[in-house]
C-alpha positions as CSV (number, residue, x, y, z in Angstrom):
1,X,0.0,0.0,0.0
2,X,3.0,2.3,0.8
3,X,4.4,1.8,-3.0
4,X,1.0,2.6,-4.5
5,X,0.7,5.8,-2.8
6,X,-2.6,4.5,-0.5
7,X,-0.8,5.1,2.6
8,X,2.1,6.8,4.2
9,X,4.9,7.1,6.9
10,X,4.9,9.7,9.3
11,X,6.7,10.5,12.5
12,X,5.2,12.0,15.3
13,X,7.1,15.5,16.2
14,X,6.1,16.0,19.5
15,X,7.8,12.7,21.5
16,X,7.8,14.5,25.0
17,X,4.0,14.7,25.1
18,X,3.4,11.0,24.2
19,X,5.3,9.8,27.2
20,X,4.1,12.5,29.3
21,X,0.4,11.6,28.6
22,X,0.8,7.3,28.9
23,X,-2.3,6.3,30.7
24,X,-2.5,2.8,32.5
25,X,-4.8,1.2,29.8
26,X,-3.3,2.9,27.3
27,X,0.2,2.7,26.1
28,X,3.5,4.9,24.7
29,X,2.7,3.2,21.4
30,X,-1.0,4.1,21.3
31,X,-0.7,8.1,22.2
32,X,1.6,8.3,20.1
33,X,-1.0,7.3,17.3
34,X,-3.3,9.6,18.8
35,X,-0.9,12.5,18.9
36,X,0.0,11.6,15.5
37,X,-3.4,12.1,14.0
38,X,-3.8,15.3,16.1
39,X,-0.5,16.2,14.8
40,X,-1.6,15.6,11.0
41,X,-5.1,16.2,11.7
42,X,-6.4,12.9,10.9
43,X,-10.0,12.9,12.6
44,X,-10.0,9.1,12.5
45,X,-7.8,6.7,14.8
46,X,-8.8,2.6,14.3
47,X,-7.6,0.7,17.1
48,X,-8.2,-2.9,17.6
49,X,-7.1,-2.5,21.5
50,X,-10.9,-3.0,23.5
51,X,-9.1,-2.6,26.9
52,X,-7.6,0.9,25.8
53,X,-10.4,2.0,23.8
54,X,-12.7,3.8,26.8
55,X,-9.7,6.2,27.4
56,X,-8.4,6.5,24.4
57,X,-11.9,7.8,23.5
58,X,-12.3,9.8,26.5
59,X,-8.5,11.5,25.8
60,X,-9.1,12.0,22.1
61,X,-11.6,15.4,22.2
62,X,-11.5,15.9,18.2
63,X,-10.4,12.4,16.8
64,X,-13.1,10.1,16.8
65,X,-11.2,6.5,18.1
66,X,-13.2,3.3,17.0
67,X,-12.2,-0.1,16.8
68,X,-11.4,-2.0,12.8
69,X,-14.0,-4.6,13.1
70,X,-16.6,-1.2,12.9
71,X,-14.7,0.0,9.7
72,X,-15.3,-3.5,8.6
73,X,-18.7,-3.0,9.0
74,X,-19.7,0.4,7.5
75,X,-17.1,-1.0,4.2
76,X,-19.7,-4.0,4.1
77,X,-22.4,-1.8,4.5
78,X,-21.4,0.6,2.0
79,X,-20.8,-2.4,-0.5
80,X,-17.0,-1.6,-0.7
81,X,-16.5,-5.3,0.8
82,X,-18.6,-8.7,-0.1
83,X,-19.8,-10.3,3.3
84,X,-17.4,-13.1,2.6
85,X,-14.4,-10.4,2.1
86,X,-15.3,-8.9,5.9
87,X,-16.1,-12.2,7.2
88,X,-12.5,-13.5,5.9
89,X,-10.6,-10.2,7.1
90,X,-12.3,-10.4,10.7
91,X,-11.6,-13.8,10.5
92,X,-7.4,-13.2,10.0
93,X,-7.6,-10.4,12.6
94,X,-9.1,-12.6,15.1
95,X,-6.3,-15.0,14.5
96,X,-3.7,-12.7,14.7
97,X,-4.9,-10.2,17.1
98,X,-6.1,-13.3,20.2
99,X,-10.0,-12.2,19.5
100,X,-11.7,-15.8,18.8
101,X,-13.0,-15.7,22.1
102,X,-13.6,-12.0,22.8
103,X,-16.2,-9.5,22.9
104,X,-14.9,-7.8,19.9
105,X,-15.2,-11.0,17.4
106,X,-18.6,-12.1,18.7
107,X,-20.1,-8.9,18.4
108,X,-18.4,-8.0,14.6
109,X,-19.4,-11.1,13.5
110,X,-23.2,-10.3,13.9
């Protein structure tokens, strides 16, 4: 995706204030993704962390913080992806981010 121009690499300028602001639940790795959309003004950050997503959401003010399986969604609702598409990327995600037994799969495979 980086080669065809669809996505690209940025640094976060402002290090000091991503360590400053680590929360318990939410990690140096994390606020740095959220400073880095407030930095670049990216109103959209997609997490797939469900323990960290309550205060990421409460910390974010402008960015509006949601987890992938609901981008999932609104792409299978907007017909960008075929049902078996979403079902097949939940599907890897689940087996690569420990979901088969969480919350988060259940509920995005509904």
């Amino acid at each position: 995706m980086i080669k065809e121009a669809m996505i690209s690499v940025r640094e976060v300028i402002s290090i000091s204030e991503t360590e400053s602001r680590v929360e318990p639940r939410v990690d140096a790795g994390e606020m740095g993704c959220l400073n880095l959309c407030r930095q670049e003004q990216i109103p959209i950050l997609i997490t797939d962390d469900w323990r960290a997503l309550p205060k990421l959401i409460e910390i974010s003010t402008s960015i509006n913080v949601v987890v992938s399986a609901f981008v999932i969604r609104a792409l299978l609702n907007r017909r960008v992806l075929t049902r078996d598409d979403a079902e097949t990327i939940l599907d890897r995600i689940a087996r690569n981010r420990d979901w088969l037994e969480s919350k988060i799969y259940e509920e995005s495979k509904k």
